[in-house]
Structure formats: C-alpha cells, structure tokens
Chimera marker file (.cmm) of the C-alpha trace (Angstrom):
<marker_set name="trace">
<marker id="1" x="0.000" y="0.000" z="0.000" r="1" g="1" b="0" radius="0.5"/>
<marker id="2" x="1.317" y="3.389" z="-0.354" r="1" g="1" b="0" radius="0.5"/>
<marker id="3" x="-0.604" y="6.716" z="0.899" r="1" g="1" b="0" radius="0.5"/>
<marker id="4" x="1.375" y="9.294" z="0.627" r="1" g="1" b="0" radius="0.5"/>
<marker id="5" x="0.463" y="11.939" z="2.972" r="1" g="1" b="0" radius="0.5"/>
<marker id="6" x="-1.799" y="9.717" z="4.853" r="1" g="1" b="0" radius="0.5"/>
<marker id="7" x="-1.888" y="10.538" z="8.829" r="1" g="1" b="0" radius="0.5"/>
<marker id="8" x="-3.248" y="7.475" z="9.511" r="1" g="1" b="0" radius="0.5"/>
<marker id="9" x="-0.754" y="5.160" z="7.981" r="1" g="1" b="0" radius="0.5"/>
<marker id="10" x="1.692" y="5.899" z="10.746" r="1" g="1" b="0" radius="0.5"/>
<marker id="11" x="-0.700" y="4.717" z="13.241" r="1" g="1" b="0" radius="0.5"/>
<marker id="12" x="-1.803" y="1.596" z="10.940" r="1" g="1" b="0" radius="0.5"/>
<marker id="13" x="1.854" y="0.590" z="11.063" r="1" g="1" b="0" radius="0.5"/>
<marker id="14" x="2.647" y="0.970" z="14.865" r="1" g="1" b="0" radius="0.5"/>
<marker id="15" x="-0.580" y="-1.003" z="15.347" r="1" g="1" b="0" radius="0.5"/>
<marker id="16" x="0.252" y="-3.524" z="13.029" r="1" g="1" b="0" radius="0.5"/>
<marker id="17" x="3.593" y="-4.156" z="14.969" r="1" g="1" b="0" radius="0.5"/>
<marker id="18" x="1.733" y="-4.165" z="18.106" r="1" g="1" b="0" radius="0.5"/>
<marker id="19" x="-0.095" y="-7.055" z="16.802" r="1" g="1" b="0" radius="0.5"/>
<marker id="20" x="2.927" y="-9.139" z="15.300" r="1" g="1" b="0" radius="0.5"/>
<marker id="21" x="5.020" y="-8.684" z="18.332" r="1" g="1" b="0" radius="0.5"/>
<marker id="22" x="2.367" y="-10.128" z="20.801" r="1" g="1" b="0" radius="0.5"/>
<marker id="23" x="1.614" y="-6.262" z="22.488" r="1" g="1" b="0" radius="0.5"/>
<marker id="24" x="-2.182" y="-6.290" z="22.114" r="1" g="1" b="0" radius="0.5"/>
<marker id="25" x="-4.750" y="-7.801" z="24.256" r="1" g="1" b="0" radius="0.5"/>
<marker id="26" x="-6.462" y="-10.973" z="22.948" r="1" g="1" b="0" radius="0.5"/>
<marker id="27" x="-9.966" y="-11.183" z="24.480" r="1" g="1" b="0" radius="0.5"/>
<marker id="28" x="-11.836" y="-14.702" z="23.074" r="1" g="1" b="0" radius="0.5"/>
<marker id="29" x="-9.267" y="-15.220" z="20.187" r="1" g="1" b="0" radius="0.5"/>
<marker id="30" x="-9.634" y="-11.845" z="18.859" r="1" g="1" b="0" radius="0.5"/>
<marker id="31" x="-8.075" y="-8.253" z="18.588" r="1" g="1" b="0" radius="0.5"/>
<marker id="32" x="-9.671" y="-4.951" z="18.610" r="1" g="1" b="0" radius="0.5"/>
<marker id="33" x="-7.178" y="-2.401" z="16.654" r="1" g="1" b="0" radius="0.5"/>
<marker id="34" x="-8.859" y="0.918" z="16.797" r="1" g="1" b="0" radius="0.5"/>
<marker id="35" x="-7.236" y="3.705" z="14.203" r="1" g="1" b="0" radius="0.5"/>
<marker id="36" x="-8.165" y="7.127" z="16.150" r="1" g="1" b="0" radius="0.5"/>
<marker id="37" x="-6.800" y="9.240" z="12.917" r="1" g="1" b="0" radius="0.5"/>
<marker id="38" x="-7.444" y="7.330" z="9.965" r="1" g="1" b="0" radius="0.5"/>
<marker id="39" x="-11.117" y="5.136" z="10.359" r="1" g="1" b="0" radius="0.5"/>
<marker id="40" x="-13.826" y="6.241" z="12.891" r="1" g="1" b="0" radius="0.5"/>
<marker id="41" x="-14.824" y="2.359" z="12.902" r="1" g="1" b="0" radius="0.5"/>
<marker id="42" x="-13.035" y="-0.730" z="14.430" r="1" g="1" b="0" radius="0.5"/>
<marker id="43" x="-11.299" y="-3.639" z="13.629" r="1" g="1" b="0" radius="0.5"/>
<marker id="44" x="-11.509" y="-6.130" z="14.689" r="1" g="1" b="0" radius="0.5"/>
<marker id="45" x="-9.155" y="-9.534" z="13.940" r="1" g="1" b="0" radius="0.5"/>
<marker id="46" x="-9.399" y="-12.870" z="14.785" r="1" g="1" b="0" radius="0.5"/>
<marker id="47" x="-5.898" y="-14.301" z="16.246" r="1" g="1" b="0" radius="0.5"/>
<marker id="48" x="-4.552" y="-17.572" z="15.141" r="1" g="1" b="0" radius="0.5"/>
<marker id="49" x="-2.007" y="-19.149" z="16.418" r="1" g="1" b="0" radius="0.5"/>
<marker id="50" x="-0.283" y="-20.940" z="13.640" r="1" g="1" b="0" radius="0.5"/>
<marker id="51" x="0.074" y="-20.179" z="9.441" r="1" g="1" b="0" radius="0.5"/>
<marker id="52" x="-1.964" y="-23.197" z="8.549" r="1" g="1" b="0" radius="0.5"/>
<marker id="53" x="-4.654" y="-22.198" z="10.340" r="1" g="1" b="0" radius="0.5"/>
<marker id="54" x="-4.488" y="-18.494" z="9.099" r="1" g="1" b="0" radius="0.5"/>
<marker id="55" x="-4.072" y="-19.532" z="5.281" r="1" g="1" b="0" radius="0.5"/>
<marker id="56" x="-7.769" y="-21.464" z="5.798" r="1" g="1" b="0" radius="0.5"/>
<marker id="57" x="-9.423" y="-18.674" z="7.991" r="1" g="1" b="0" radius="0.5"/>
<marker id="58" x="-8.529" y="-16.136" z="5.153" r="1" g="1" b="0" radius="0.5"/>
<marker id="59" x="-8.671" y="-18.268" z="2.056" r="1" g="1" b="0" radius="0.5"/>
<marker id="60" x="-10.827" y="-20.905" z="2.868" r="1" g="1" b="0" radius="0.5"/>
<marker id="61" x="-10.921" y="-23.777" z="-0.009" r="1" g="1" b="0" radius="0.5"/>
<marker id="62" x="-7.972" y="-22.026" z="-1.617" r="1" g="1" b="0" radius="0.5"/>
<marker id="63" x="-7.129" y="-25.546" z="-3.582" r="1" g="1" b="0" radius="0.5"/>
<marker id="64" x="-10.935" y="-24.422" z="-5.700" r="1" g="1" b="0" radius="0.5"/>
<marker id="65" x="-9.555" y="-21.402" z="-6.443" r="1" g="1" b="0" radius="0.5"/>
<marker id="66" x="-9.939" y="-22.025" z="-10.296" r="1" g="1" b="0" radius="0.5"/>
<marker id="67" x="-13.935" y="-21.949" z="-10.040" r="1" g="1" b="0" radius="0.5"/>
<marker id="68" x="-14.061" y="-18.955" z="-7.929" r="1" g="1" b="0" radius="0.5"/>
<marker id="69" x="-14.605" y="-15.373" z="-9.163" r="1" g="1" b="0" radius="0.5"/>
<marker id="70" x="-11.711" y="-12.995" z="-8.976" r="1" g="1" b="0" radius="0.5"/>
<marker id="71" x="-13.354" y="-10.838" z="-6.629" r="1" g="1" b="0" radius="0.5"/>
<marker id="72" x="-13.252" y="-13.314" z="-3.732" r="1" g="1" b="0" radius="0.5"/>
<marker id="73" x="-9.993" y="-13.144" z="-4.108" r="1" g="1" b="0" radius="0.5"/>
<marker id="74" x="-9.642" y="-9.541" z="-4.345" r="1" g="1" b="0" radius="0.5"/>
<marker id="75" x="-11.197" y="-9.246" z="-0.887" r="1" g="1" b="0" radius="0.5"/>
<marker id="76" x="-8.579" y="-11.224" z="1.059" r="1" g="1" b="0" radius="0.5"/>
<marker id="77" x="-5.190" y="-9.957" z="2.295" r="1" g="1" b="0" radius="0.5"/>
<marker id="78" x="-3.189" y="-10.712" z="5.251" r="1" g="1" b="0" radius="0.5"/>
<marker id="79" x="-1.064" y="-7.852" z="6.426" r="1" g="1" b="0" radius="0.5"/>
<marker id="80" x="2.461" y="-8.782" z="7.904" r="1" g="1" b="0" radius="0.5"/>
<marker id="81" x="4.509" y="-6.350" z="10.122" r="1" g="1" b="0" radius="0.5"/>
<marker id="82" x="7.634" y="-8.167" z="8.598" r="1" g="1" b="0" radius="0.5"/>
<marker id="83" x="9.082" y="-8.781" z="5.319" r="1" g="1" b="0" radius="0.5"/>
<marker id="84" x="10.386" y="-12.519" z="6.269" r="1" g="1" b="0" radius="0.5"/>
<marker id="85" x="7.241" y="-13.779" z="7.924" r="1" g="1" b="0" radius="0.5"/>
<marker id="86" x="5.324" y="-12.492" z="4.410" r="1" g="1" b="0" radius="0.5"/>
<marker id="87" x="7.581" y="-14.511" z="2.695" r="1" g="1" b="0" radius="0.5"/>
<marker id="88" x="6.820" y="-17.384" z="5.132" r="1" g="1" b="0" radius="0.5"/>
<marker id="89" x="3.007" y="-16.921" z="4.883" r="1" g="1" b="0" radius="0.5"/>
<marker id="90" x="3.123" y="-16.110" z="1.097" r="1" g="1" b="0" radius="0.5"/>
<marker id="91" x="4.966" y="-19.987" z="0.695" r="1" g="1" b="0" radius="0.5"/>
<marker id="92" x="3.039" y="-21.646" z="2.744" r="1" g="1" b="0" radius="0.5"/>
<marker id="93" x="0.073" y="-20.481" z="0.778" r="1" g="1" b="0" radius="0.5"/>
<marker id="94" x="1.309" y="-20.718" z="-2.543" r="1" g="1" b="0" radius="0.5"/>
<marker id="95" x="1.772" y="-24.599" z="-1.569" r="1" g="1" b="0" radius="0.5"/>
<marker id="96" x="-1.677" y="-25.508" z="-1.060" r="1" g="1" b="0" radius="0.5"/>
<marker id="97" x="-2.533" y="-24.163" z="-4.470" r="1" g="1" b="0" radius="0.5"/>
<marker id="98" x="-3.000" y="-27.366" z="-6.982" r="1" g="1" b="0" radius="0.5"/>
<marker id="99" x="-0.688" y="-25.648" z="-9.958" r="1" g="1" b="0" radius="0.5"/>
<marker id="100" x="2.899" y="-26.424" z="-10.476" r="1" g="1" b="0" radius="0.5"/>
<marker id="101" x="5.392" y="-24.002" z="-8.615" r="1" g="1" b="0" radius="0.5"/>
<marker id="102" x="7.964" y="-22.338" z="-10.776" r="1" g="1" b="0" radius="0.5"/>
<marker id="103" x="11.023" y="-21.045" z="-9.600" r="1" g="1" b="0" radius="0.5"/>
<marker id="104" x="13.086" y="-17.863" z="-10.768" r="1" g="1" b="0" radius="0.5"/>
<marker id="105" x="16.466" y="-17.156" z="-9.958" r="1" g="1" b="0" radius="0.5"/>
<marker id="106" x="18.331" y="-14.146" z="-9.851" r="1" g="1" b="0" radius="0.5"/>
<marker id="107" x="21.197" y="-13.275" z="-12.212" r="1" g="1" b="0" radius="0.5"/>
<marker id="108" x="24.249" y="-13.237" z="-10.527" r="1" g="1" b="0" radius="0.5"/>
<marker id="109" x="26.778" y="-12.380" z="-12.950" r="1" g="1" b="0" radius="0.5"/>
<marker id="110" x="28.578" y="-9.427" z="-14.169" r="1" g="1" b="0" radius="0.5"/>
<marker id="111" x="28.877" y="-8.252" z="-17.319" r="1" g="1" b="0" radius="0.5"/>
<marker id="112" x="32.229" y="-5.884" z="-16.806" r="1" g="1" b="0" radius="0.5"/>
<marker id="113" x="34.281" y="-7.464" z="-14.548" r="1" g="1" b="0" radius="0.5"/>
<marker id="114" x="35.684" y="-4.168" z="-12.997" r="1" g="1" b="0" radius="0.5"/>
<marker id="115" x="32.070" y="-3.165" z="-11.726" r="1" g="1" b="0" radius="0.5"/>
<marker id="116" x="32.003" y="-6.117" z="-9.384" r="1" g="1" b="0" radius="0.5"/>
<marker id="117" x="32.377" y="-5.863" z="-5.258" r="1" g="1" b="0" radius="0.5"/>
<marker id="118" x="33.936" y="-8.285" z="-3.127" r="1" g="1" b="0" radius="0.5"/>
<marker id="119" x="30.913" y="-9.923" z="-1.550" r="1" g="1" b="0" radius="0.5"/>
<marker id="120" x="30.350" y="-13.583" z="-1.633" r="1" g="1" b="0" radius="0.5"/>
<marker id="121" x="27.240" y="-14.680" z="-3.683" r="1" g="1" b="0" radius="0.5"/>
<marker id="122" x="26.141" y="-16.278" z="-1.121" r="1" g="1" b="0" radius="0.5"/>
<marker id="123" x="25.586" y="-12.825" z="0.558" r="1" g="1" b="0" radius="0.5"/>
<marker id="124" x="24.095" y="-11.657" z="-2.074" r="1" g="1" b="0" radius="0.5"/>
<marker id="125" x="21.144" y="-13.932" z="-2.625" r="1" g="1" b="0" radius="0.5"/>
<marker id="126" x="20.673" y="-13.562" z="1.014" r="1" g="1" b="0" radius="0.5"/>
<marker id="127" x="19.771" y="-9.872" z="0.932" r="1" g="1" b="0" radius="0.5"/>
<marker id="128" x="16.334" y="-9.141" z="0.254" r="1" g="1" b="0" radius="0.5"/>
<marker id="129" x="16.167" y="-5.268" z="-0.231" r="1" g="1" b="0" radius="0.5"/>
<marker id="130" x="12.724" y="-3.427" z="-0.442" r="1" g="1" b="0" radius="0.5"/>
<marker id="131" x="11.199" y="-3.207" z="-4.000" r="1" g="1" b="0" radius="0.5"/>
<marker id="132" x="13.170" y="-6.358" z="-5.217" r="1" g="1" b="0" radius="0.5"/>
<marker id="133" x="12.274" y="-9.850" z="-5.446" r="1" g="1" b="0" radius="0.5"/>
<marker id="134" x="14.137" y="-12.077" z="-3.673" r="1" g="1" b="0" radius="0.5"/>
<marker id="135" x="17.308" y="-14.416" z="-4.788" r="1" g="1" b="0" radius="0.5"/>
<marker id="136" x="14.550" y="-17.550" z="-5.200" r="1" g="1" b="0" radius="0.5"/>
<marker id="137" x="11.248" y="-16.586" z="-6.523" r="1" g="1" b="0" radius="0.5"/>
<marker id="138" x="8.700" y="-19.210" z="-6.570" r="1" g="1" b="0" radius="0.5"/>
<marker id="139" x="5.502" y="-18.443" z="-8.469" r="1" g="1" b="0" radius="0.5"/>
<marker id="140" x="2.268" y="-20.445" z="-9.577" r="1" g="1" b="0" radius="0.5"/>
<marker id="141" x="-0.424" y="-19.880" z="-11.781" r="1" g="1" b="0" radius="0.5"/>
<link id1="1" id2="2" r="1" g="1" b="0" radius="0.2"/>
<link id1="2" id2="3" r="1" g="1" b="0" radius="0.2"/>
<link id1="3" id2="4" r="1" g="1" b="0" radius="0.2"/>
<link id1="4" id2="5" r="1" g="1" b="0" radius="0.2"/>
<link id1="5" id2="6" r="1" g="1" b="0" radius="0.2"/>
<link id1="6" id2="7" r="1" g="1" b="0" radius="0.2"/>
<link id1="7" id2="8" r="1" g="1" b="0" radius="0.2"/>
<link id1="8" id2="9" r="1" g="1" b="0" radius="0.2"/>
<link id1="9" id2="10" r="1" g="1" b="0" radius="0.2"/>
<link id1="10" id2="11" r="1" g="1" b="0" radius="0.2"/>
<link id1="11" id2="12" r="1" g="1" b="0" radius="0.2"/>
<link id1="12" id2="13" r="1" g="1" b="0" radius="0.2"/>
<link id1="13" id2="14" r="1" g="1" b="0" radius="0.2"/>
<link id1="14" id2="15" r="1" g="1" b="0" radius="0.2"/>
<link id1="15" id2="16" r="1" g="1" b="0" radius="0.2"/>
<link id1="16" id2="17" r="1" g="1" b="0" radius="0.2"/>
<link id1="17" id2="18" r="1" g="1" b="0" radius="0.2"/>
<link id1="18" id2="19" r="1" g="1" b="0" radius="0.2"/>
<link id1="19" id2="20" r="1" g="1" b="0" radius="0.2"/>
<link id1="20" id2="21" r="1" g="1" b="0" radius="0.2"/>
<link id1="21" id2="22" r="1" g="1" b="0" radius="0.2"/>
<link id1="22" id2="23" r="1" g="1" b="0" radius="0.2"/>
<link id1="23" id2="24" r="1" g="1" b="0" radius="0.2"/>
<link id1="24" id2="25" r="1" g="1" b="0" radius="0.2"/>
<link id1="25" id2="26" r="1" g="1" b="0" radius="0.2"/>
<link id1="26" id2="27" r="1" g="1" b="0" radius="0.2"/>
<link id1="27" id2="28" r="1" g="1" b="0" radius="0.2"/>
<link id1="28" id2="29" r="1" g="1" b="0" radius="0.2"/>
<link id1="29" id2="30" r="1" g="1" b="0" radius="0.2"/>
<link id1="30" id2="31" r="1" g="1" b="0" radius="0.2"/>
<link id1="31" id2="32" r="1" g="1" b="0" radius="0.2"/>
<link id1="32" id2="33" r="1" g="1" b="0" radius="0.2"/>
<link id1="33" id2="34" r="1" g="1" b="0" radius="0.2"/>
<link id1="34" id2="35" r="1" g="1" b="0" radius="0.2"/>
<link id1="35" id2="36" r="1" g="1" b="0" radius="0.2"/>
<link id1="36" id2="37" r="1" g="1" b="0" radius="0.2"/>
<link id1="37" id2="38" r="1" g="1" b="0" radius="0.2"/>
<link id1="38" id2="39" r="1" g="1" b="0" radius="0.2"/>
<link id1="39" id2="40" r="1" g="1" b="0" radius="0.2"/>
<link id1="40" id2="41" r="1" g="1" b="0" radius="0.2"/>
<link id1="41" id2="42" r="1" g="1" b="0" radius="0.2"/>
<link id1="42" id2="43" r="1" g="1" b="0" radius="0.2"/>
<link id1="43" id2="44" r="1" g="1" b="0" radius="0.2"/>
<link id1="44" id2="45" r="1" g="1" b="0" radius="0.2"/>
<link id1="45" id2="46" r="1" g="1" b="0" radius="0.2"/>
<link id1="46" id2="47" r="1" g="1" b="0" radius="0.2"/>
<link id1="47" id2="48" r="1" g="1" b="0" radius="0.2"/>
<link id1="48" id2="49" r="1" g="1" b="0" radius="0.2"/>
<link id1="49" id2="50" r="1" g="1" b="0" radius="0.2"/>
<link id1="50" id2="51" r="1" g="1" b="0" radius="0.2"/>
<link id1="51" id2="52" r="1" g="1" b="0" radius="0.2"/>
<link id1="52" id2="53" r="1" g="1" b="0" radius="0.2"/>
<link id1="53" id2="54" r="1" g="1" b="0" radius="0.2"/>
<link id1="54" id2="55" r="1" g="1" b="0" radius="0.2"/>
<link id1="55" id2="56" r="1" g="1" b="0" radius="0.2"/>
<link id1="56" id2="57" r="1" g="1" b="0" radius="0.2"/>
<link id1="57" id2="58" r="1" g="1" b="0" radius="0.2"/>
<link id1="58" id2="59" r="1" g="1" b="0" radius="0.2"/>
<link id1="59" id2="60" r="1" g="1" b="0" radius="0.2"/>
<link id1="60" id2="61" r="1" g="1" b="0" radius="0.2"/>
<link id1="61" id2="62" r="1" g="1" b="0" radius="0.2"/>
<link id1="62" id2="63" r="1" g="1" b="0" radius="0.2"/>
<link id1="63" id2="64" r="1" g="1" b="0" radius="0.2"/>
<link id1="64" id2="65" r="1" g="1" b="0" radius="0.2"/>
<link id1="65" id2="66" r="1" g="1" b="0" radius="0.2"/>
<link id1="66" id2="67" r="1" g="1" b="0" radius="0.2"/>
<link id1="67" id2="68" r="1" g="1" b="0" radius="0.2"/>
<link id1="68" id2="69" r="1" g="1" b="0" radius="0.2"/>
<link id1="69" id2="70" r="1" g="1" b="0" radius="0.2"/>
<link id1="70" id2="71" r="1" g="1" b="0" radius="0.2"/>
<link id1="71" id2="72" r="1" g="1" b="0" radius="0.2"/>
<link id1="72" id2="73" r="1" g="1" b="0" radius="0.2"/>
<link id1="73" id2="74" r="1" g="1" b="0" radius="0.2"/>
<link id1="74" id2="75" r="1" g="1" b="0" radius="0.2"/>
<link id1="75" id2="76" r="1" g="1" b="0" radius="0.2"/>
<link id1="76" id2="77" r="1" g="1" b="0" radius="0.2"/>
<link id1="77" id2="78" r="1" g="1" b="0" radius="0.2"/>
<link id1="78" id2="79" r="1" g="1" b="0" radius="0.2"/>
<link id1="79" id2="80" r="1" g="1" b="0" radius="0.2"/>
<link id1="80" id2="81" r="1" g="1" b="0" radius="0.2"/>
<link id1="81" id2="82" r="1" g="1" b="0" radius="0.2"/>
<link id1="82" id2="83" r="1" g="1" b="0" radius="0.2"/>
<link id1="83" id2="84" r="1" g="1" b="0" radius="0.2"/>
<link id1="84" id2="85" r="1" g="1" b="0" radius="0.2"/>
<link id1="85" id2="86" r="1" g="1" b="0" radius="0.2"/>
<link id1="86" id2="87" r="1" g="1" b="0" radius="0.2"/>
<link id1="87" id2="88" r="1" g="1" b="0" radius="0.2"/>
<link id1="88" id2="89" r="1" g="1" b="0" radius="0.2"/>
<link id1="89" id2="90" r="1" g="1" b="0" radius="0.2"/>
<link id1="90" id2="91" r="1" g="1" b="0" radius="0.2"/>
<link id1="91" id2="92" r="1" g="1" b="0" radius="0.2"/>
<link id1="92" id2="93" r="1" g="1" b="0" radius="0.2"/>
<link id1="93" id2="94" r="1" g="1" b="0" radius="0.2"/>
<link id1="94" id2="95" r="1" g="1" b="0" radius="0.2"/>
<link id1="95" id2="96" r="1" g="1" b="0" radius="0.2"/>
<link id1="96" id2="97" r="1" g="1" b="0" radius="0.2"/>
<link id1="97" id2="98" r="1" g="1" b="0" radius="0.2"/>
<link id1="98" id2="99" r="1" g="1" b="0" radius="0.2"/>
<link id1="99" id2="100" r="1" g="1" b="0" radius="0.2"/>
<link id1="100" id2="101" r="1" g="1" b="0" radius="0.2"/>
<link id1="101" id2="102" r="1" g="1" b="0" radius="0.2"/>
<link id1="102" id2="103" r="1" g="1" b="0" radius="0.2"/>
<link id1="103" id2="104" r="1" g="1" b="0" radius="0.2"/>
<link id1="104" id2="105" r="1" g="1" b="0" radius="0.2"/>
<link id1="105" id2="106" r="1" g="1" b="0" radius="0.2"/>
<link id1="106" id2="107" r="1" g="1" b="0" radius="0.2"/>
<link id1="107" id2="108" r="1" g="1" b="0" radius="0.2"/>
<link id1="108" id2="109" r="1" g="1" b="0" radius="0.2"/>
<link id1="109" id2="110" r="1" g="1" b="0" radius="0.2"/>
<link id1="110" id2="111" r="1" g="1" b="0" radius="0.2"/>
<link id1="111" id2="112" r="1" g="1" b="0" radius="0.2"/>
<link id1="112" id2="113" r="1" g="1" b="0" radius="0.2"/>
<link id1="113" id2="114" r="1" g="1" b="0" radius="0.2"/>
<link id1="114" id2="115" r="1" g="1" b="0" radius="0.2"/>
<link id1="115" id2="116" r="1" g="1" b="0" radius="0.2"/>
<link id1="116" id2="117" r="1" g="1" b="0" radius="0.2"/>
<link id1="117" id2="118" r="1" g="1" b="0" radius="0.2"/>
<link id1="118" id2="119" r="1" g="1" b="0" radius="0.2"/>
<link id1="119" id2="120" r="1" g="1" b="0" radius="0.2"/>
<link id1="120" id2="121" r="1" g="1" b="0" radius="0.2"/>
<link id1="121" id2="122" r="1" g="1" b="0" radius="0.2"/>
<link id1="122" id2="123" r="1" g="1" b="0" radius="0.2"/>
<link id1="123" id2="124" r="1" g="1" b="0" radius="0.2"/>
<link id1="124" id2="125" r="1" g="1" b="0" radius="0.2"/>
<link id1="125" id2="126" r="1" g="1" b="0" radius="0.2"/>
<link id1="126" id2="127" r="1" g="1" b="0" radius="0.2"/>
<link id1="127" id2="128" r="1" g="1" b="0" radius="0.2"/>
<link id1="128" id2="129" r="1" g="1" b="0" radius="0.2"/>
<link id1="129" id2="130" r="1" g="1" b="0" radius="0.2"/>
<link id1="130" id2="131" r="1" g="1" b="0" radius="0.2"/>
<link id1="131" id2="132" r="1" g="1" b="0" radius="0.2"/>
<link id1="132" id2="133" r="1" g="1" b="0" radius="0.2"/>
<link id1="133" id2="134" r="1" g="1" b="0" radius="0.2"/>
<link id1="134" id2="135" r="1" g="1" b="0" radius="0.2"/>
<link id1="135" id2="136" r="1" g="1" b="0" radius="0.2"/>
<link id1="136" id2="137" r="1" g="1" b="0" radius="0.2"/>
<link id1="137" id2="138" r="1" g="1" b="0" radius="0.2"/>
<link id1="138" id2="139" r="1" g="1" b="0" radius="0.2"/>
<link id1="139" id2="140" r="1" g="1" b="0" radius="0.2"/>
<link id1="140" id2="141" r="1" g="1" b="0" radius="0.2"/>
</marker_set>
C-alpha cells in the first residue's frame, strides 16, 4: 500500500507491529485495533495461532480457487509487520494451491568485470532489499 500523505498510515503501522510482536490484548481469540486518525470504525481480527490455520481462515478452499470469481480473491489480504514472515506466509500459501510451482532465480553475474564488489554470492542472494524480489522466486499460476 502506499498513501502518501496519509496521517493514519503511521498509526496503521505501529498497530500492526503491536499485533505481530504479541503487544495487544487478545480477548476470546480476537483483537480490537482501533485507528483514532485514519477510520472512525473498528477492527476487529481474529488471532490464530499458527500459518496453517491463518491460510484457511482467510482463504478458505484455496485448492478451488480455479472456479471462484476474482473478486473473492480480491477481498482477502493478510497484512504482515515483517518482510520474512510475508515470505513465510506467502509460501506456505502458494503450496496448497494445486498448480505447479515455478522457480526464478536471480542473475548473478557481471557483465564488466571491474564493476564487481567483493561480496560472496552467497551474501548476495541472502539480501532481500525493499522493492526487489528475492534471490529464489517461486511463483504459480
């Protein structure tokens, strides 16, 4: 998401880690988040306690996805406060779909020779900078 100039995306994202680090009351499984700034109305989130269980409480009979409209999908999202545990959620999703998984590599060569820096490749693939993909990018139709 991006909302430039938005007041209330500050307090979206402090709430949001809040939530991933534990720091919010859970009354009967669930969450309140209330955004003062941005929304006059409530949220309110049910917590799971494993990935499994959040892939089917958000995408329920994901391996039908074929026969559902696009909109269904459209209105599901899961919202991570970390870039790692994304990746974790987004893989652990993208294996209960039916279709076969592709993977994509980066390129990790040089064309000129004197542009390259001393880091191992190994390093390299490990990085995962914002706006990039990372080093091993598994997709599915």
């Amino acid at each position: 998401m991006h909302h430039l100039g938005d007041l209330g995306v500050e307090e979206f994202s402090s709430l949001l880690l809040q939530t991933g680090n534990g720091n919010l009351a859970e009354q009967e499984g669930k969450v309140a988040l209330t955004l003062v700034k941005a929304l006059t109305k409530s949220l309110r989130c049910n917590v799971v306690h494993d990935l499994a269980k959040l892939a089917e409480r958000i995408y329920p009979d994901l391996v039908n996805l074929n026969s559902k409209d696009i909109a269904w999908l459209k209105e599901r999202t899961i919202l991570s406060p970390k870039k790692e545990t994304g990746y974790n959620i987004n893989n652990t999703i993208l294996d209960k779909l039916p279709t076969e998984c592709v993977r994509y590599q980066s390129v990790d060569s040089v064309v000129e020779i004197k542009k390259t820096v001393l880091y191992s490749v190994e390093f390299l693939h490990s990085l995962n900078p914002p706006g990039i993909p990372p080093h091993n990018l598994f997709l599915k139709l």
